[in-house]
N, C-alpha and C positions, 0 to 999 in steps of 0.2 A: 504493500500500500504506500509506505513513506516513497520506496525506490520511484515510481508511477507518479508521486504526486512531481519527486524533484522532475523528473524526465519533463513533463509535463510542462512546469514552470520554465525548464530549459529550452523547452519547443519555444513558449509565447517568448522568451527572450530573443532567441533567436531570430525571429519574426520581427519583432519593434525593430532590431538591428537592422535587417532588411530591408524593411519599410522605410528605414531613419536612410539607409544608403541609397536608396533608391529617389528616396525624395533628393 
């Protein structure tokens, strides 16, 4: 469950990054 939650968090980080590079 914790492992799943970090992963998780780590996807939507990844993503704002993307999005923030992309803008």
């Amino acid at each position: 469950m914790k492992r799943s939650n970090l992963q998780r968090v780590a996807y939507h980080l990844k993503d704002n990054i993307l999005y923030r590079d992309s803008w």
